[in-house]
C-alpha positions in Angstrom: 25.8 10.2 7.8 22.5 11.1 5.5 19.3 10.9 7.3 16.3 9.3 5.6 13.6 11.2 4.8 10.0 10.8 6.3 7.1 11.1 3.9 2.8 10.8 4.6 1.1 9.4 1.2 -2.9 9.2 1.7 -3.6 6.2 -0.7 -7.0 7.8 -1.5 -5.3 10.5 -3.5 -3.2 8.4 -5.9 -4.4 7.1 -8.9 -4.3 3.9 -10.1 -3.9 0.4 -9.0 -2.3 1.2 -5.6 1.3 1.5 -7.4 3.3 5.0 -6.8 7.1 6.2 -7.3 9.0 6.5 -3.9 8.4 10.3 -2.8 12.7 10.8 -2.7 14.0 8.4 -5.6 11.3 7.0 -7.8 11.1 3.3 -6.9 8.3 2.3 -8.1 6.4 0.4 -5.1 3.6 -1.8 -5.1 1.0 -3.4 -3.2 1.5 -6.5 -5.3 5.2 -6.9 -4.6 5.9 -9.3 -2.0 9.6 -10.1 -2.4 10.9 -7.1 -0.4 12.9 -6.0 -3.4 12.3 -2.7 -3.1 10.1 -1.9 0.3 10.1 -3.8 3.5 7.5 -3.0 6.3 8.3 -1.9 9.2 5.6 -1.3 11.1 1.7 -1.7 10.5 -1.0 0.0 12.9 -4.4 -1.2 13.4 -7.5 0.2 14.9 -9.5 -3.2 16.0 -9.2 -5.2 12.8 -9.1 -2.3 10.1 -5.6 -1.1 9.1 -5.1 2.3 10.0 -1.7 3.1 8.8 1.4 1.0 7.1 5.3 2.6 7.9 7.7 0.9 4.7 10.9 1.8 3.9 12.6 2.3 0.5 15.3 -0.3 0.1 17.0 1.9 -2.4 17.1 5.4 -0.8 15.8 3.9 2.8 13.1 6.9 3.1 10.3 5.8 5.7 7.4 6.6 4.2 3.9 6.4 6.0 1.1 5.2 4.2 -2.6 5.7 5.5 -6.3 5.7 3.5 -6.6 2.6 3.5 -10.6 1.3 2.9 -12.0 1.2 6.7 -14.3 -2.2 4.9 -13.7 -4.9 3.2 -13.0 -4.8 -0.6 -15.9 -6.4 -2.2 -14.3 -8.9 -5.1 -16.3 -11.8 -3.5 -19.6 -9.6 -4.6 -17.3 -8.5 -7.9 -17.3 -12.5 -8.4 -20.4 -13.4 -7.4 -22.2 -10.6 -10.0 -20.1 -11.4 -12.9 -20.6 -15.6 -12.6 -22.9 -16.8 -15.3 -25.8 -19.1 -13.6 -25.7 -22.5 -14.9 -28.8 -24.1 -16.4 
């Protein structure tokens, strides 16, 4: 039987949108995919409220891969939002 490989991806070092190929076959996961297609969690850690690290797994190749640097505060698209809204007169 083939073991599935265990991989670390620090999401501060990738570029982009938060997308990246599967370390072991190339799926392309991403954040944005909710159907479970490709990646299913398995296990998310938390430190308090912040999200410390998430543990997916491939669905093609069924590599764990651990994902950590995540932002430690809130993202700030209500401030994005707020900035870019015309004032009415």
């Amino acid at each position: 039987m083939k073991q599935s490989q265990v991989y670390r991806i620090d999401l501060t070092k990738i570029e982009g949108d938060g997308d990246f190929p599967c370390p072991n076959c190339g799926a392309v996961i991403s954040p944005d995919d909710e159907t479970e297609d490709v990646y299913v969690i398995l296990e998310t850690k938390l430190k308090g409220e912040v999200l410390q690290e998430l543990v997916i797994q491939c669905n093609r190749c069924k590599s764990k891969i651990h994902l950590t640097g995540f932002l430690s505060s809130p993202t700030n698209e209500s401030t994005i939002e707020e900035d870019t809204e015309e004032p009415k007169r």
